[in-house]
C-alpha positions, 0 to 999 in steps of 0.5 A, spaced: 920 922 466 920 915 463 912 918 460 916 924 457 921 919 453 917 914 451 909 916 450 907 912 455 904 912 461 909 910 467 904 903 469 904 900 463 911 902 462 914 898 468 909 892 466 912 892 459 919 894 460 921 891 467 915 886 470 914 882 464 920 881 461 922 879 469 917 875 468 913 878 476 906 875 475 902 878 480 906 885 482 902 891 479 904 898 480 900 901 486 900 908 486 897 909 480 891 903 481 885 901 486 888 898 493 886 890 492 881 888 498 886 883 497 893 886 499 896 885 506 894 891 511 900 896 514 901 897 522 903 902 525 904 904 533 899 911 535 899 913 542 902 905 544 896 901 540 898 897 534 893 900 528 891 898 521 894 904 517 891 907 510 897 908 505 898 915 502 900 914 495 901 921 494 909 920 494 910 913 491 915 913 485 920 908 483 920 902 488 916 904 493 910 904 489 911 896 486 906 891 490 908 884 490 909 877 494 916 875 495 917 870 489 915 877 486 922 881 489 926 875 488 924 876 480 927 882 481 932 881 484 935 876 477 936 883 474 940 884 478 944 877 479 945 876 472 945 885 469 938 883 465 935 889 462 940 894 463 946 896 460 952 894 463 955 901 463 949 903 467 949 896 472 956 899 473 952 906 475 947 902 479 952 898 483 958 902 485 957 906 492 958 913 492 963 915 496 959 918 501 952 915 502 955 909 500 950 908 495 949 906 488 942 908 484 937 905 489 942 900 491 947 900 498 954 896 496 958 895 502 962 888 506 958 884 510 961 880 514 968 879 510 963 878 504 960 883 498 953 884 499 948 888 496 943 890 499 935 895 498 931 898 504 924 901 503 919 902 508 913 905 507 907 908 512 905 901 515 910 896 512 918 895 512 923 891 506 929 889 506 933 886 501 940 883 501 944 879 496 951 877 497 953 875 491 959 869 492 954 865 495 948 867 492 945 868 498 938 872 499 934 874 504 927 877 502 924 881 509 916 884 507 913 886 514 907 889 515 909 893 521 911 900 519 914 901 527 921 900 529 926 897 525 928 889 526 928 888 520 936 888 520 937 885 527 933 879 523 938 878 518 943 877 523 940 872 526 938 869 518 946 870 517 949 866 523 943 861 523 947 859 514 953 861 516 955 858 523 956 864 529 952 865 535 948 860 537 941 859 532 935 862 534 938 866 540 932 872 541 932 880 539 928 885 541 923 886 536 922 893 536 924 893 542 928 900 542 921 904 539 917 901 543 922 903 550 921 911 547 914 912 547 913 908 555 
């Protein structure tokens, strides 16, 4: 759609109207490149082994298609903080929860703790994020994995909460992945 309106190529749009003024120095477009030799490689489990894993890029679109390092999702999430970019009244879109997904555009709003959090999840055929962003605090947490199985990502930003905020006591343990790899014994 964005190429229909603007005449460019979805790429070069995202570059010149997102990722430069934002100022996300090395995040690239990735479905519509070369894969770099460079970039971290995804695992996934086949048949109990942890395997290396191609990405199928033939469903990449919006935010499952930008590669970057974590100071790259942090720039990101600026326009988010202070509503860069957009027009207030599409912030507003972006970050009011549907009353039944509990979602806004790409973004999930809901209390965490007693506090606002705004979160975005993604994964991708060998890789899971997670990011949160709690408002009152400025409090971030920014999880890229190259392990496409299982799901401790949230089970980690527990941990990370009780360890700023005070809780249970800091680096108590959780099974990684635990509940997946118990399926597939």
């Amino acid at each position: 759609m964005a190429e229909n309106v603007t005449g460019m190529k979805y790429a070069d749009f995202i570059k010149k109207e997102v990722l430069i003024p934002l100022g996300a120095k090395t995040m690239v477009v990735d479905g519509l490149i070369d894969e770099n030799p460079s970039w971290v490689k995804g695992y996934e489990l086949n048949g109990g082994e942890v395997q290396q894993v191609s990405k199928s890029k033939n469903w990449l679109l919006g935010s499952g298609d930008l590669v970057g390092r974590t100071d790259d999702v942090y720039t990101l999430n600026k326009a988010v903080k202070h509503k860069l970019i957009l027009k207030e009244k599409t912030w507003e879109k972006v970050l009011t929860p549907d009353p039944v997904s509990g979602m806004g555009i790409g973004c999930t709003v809901s209390d965490w703790h007693g506090k606002l959090r705004i979160t975005h999840n993604g994964g991708h055929t060998g890789f899971r994020t997670l990011h949160i962003h709690v408002p009152a605090d400025d409090f971030d947490i920014i999880f890229l994995s190259d392990s496409g199985y299982g799901d401790a990502r949230y089970a980690v930003s527990e941990i990370i909460h009780e360890t700023f905020y005070g809780g249970k006591e800091a680096g108590e343990r959780v099974s990684m992945d635990g509940a997946y790899l118990n399926m597939n014994k």
